[in-house]
TIVEXVO-851872 format. One record per residue (C-alpha): residue number from 1; x, z, y; residue in one letter. Coordinates in pm, 1 decimal. Last residue first. Layout:
# TIVEXVO-851872
tipa dotor NUM	px X	pz Z	py Y	tornu a
...
//
This chain:
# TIVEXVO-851872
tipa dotor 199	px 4796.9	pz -283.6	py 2648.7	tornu x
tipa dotor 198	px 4464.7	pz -184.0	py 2517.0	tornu x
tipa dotor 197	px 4361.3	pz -352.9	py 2198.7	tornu x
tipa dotor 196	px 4011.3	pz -579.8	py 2224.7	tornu x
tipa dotor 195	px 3751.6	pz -450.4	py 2113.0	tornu x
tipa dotor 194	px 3667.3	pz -530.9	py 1775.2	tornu x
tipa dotor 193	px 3421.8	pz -865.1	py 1689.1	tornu x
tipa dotor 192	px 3088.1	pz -812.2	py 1645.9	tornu x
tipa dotor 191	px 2826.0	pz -804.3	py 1350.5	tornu x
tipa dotor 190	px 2901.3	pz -500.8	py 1209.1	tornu x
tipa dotor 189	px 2730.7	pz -404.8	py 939.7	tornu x
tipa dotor 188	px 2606.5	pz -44.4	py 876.5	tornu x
tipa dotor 187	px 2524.9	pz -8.0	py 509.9	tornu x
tipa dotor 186	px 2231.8	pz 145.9	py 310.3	tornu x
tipa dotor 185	px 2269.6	pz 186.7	py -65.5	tornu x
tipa dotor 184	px 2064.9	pz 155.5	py -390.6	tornu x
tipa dotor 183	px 1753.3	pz 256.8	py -251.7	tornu x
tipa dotor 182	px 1512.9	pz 314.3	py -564.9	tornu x
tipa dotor 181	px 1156.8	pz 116.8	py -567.5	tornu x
tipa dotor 180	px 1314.7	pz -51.3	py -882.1	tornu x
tipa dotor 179	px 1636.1	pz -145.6	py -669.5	tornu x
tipa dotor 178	px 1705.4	pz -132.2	py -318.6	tornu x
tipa dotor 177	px 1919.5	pz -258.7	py -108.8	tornu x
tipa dotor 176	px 1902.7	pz -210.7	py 224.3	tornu x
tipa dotor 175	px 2138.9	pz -364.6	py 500.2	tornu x
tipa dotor 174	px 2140.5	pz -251.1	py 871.5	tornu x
tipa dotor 173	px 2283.2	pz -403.3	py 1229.0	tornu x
tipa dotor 172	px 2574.1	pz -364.5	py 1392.2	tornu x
tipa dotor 171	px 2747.7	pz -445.4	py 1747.6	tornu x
tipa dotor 170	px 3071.4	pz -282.0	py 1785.7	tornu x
tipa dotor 169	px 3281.1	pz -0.5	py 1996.7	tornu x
tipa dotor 168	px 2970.1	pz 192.1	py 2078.4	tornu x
tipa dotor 167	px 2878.2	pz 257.9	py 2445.9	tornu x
tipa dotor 166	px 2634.5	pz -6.3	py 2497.2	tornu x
tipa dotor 165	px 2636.9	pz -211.1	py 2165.7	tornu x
tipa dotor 164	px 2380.0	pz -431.5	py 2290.6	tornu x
tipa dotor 163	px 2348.8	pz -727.1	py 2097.8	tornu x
tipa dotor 162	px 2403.1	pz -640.1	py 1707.5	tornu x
tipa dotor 161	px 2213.1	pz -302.4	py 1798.5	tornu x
tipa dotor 160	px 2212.5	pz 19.5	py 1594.5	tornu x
tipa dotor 159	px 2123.9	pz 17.2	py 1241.5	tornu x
tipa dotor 158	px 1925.8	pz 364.7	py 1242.8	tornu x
tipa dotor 157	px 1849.3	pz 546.6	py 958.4	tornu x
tipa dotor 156	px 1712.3	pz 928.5	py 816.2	tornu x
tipa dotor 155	px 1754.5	pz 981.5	py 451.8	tornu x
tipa dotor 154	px 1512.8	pz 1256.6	py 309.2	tornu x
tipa dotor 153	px 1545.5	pz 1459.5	py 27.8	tornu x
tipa dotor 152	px 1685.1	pz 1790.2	py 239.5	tornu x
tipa dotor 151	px 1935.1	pz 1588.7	py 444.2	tornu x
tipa dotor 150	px 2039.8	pz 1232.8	py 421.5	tornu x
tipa dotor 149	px 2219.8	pz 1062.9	py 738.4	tornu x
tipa dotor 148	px 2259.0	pz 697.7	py 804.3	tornu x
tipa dotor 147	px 2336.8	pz 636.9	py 1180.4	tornu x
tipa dotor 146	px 2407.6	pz 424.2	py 1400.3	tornu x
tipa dotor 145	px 2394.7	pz 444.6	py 1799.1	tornu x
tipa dotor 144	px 2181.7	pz 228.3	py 2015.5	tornu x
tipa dotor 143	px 1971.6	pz 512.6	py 2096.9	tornu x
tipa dotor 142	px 1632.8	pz 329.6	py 2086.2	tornu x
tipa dotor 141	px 1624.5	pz 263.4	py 1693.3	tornu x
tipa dotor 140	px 1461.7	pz 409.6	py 1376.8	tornu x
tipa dotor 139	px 1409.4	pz 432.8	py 1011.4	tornu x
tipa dotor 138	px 1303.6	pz 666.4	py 816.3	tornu x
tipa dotor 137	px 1350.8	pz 660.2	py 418.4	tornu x
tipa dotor 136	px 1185.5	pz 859.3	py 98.6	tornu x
tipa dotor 135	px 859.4	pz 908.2	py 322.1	tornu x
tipa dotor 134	px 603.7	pz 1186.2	py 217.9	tornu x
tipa dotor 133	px 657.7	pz 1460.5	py 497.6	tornu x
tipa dotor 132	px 657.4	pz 1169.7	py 761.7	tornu x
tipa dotor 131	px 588.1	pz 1382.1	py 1108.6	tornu x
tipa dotor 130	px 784.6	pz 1699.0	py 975.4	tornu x
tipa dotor 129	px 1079.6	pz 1534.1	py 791.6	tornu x
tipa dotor 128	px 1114.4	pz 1304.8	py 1088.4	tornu x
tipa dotor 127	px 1175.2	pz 1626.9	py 1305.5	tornu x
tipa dotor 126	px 1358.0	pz 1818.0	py 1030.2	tornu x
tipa dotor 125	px 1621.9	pz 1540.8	py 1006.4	tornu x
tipa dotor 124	px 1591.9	pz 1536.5	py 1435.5	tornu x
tipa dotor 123	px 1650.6	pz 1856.8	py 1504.5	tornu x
tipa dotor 122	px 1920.8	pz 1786.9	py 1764.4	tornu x
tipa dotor 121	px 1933.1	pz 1401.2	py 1781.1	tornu x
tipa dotor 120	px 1643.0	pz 1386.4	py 2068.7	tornu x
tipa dotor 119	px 1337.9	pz 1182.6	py 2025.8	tornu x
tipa dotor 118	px 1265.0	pz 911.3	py 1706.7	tornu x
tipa dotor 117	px 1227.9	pz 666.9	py 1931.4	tornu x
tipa dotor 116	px 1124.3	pz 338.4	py 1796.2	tornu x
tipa dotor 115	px 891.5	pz 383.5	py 1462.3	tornu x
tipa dotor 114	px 935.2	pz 307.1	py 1070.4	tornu x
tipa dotor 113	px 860.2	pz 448.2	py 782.0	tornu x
tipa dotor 112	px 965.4	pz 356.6	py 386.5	tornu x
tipa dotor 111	px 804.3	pz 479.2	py 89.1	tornu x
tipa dotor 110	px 1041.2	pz 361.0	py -218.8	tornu x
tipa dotor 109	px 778.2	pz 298.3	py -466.6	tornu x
tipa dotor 108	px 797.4	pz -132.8	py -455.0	tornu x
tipa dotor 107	px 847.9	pz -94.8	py -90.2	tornu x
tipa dotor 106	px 551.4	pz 159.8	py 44.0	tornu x
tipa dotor 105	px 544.9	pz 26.1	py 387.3	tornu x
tipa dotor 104	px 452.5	pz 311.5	py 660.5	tornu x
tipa dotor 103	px 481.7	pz 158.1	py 1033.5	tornu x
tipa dotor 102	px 457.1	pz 308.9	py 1373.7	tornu x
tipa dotor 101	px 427.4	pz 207.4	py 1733.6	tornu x
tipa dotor 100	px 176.7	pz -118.9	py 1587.3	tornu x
tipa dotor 99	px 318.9	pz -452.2	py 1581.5	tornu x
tipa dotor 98	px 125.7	pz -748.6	py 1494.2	tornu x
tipa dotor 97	px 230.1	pz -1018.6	py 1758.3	tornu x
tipa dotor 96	px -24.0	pz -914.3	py 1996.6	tornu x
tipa dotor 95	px 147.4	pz -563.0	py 2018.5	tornu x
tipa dotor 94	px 481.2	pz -845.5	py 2104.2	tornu x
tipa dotor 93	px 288.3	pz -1050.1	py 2353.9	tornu x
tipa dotor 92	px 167.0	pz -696.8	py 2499.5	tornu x
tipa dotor 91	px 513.5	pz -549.6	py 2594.9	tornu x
tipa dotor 90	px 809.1	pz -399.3	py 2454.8	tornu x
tipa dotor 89	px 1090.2	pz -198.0	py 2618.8	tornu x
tipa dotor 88	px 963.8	pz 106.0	py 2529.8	tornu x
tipa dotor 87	px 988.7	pz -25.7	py 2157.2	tornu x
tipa dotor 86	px 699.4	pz -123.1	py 1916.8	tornu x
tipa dotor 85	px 743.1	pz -159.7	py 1571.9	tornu x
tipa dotor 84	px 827.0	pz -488.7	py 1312.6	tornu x
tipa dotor 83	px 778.1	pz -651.8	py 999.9	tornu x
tipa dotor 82	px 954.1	pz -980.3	py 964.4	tornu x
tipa dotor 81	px 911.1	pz -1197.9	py 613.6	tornu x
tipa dotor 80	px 1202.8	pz -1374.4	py 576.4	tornu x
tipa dotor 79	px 1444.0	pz -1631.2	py 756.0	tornu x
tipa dotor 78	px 1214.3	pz -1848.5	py 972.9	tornu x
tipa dotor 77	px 1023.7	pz -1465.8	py 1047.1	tornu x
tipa dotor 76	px 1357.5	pz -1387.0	py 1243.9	tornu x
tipa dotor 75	px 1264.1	pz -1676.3	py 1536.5	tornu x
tipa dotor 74	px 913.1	pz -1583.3	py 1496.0	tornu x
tipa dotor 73	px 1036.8	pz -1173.7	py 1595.7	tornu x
tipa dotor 72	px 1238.9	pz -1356.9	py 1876.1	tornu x
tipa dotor 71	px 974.2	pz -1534.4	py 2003.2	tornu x
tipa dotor 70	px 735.4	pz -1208.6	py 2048.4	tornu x
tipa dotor 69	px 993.7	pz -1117.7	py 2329.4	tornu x
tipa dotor 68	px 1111.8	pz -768.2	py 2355.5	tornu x
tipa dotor 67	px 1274.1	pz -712.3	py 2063.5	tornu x
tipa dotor 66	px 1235.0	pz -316.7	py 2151.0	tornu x
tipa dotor 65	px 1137.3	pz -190.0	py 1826.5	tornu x
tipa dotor 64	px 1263.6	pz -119.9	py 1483.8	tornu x
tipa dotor 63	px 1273.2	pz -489.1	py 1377.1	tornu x
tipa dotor 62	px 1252.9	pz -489.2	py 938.9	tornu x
tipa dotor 61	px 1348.2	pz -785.6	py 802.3	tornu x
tipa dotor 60	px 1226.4	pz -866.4	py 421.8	tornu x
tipa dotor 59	px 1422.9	pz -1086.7	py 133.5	tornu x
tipa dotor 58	px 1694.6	pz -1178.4	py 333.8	tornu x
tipa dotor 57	px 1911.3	pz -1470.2	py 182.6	tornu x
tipa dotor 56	px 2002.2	pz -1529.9	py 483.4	tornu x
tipa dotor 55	px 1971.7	pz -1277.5	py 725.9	tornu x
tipa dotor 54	px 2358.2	pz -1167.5	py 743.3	tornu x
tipa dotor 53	px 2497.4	pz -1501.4	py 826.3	tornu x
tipa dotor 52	px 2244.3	pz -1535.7	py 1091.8	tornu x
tipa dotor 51	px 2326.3	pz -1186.5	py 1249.5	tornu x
tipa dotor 50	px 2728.8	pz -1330.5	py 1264.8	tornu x
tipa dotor 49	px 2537.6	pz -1680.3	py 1430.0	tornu x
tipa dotor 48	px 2405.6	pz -1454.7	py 1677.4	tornu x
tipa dotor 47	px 2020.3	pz -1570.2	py 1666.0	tornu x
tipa dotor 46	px 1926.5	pz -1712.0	py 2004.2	tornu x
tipa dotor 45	px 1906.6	pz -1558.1	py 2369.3	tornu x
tipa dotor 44	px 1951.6	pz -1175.7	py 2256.6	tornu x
tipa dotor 43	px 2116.0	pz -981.8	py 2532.3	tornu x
tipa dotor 42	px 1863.3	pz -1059.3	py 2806.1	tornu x
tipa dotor 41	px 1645.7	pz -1259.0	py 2653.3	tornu x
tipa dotor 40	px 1568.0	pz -1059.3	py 2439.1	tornu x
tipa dotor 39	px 1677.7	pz -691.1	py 2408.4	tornu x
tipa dotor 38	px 1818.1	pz -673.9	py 2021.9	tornu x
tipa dotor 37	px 1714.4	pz -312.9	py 2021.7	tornu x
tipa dotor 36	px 1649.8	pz -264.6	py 1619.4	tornu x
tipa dotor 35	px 1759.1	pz -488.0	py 1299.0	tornu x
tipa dotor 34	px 1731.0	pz -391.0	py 976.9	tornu x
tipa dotor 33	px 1800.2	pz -664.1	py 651.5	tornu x
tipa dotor 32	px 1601.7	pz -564.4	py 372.1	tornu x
tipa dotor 31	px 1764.4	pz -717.1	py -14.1	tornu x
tipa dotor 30	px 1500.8	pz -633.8	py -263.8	tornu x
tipa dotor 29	px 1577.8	pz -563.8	py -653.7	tornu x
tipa dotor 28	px 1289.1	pz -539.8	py -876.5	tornu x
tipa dotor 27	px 1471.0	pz -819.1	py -1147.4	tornu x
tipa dotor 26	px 1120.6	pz -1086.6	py -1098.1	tornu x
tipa dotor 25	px 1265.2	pz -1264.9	py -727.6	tornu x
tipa dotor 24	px 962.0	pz -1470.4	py -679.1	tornu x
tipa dotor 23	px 1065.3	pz -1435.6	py -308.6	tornu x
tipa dotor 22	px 998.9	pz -1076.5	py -254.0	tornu x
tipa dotor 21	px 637.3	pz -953.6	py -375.0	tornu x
tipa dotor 20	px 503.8	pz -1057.2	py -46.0	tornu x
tipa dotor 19	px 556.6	pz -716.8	py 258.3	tornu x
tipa dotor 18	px 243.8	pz -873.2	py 494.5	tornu x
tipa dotor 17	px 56.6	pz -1016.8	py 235.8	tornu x
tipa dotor 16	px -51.7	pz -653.5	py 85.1	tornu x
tipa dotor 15	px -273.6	pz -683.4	py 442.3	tornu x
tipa dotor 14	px -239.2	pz -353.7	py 680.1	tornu x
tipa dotor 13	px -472.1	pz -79.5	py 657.5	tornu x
tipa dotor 12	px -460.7	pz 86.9	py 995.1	tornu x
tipa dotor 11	px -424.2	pz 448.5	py 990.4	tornu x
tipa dotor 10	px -566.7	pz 644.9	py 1269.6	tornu x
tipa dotor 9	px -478.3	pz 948.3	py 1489.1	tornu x
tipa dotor 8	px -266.7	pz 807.6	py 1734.8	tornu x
tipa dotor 7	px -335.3	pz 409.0	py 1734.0	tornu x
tipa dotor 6	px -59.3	pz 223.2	py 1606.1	tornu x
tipa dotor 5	px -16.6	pz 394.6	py 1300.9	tornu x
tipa dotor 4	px 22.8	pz 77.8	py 1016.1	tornu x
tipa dotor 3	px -22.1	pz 79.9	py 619.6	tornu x
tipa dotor 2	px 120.4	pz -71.4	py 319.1	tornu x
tipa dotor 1	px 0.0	pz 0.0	py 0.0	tornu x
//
């Protein structure tokens, strides 16, 4: 079952269609690519060709809000499915697009959720824990900073930004794999080049 909270204080069902059974693959394994703050047009004019490289062979992209531009999220849907939450930064093409503020996807068992701002970093593994007592996986964005951090049965993610690294030394994104409705690993990928050496 998959379902949406965009409206505080109801669930909306959303269609089985949305998350497809993964590209006929029949071995249980699903390949999610995780994207979050990609600020178009600003810092995201086309797909980075080192993002590209990364969402092929995608089975299911997840955009943790502020995309910005509804063209972008059609842009990722040419390389899989696209499933995607609203950001501060987001306006009414991209609610019009189909995403609600939060998002519960039950991947093949593994309960996933999804939502923008997940508030401050102190308390925050007991703060998701709280609002999504029953997900395996949270994911998140707004800070522009990575992280993958389990605590107390619950792992707690957030792939950064491959286009607006702010005060981190590289763009990244996230890569899920999960098996059997069991995730396998999470990476941070980074999708641009290292700073430049001083001196």
């Amino acid at each position: 079952m998959i379902t949406s909270a965009g409206v505080p204080g109801r669930t909306v069902t959303v269609p089985r269609r949305a998350v497809p059974h993964v590209r006929g693959r029949d071995d249980g394994r699903v390949r999610v690519i995780v994207l979050a703050d990609t600020h178009a047009p600003r810092r995201w004019r086309s797909c980075p060709p080192a993002v590209a490289e990364q969402l092929r062979g995608a089975d299911l992209i997840l955009h943790a809000g502020d995309v910005c531009t509804a063209a972008t999220l059609d842009e990722l849907a040419g390389y899989a499915p696209v499933r995607a939450v609203l950001g501060n930064n987001d306006g009414p093409d991209v609610a019009a697009w189909g995403a609600p503020e939060m998002l519960q996807l039950d991947l093949g068992g593994l309960s996933v959720a999804m939502l923008h701002d997940s508030g401050p970093a102190a308390g925050r593994p007991a703060r998701m824990r709280r609002r999504f007592p029953a997900a395996d996986l949270v994911i998140f964005g707004h800070s522009h900073i990575p992280l993958d951090h389990a605590e107390n049965g619950q792992r707690i993610f957030n792939p950064g930004s491959p286009t607006d690294r702010r005060r981190q030394p590289r763009g990244t994104l996230g890569v899920l794999h999960i098996d059997h409705g069991r995730l396998r690993s999470a990476e941070i990928i980074a999708v641009t080049p290292p700073p430049a050496s001083a001196g």
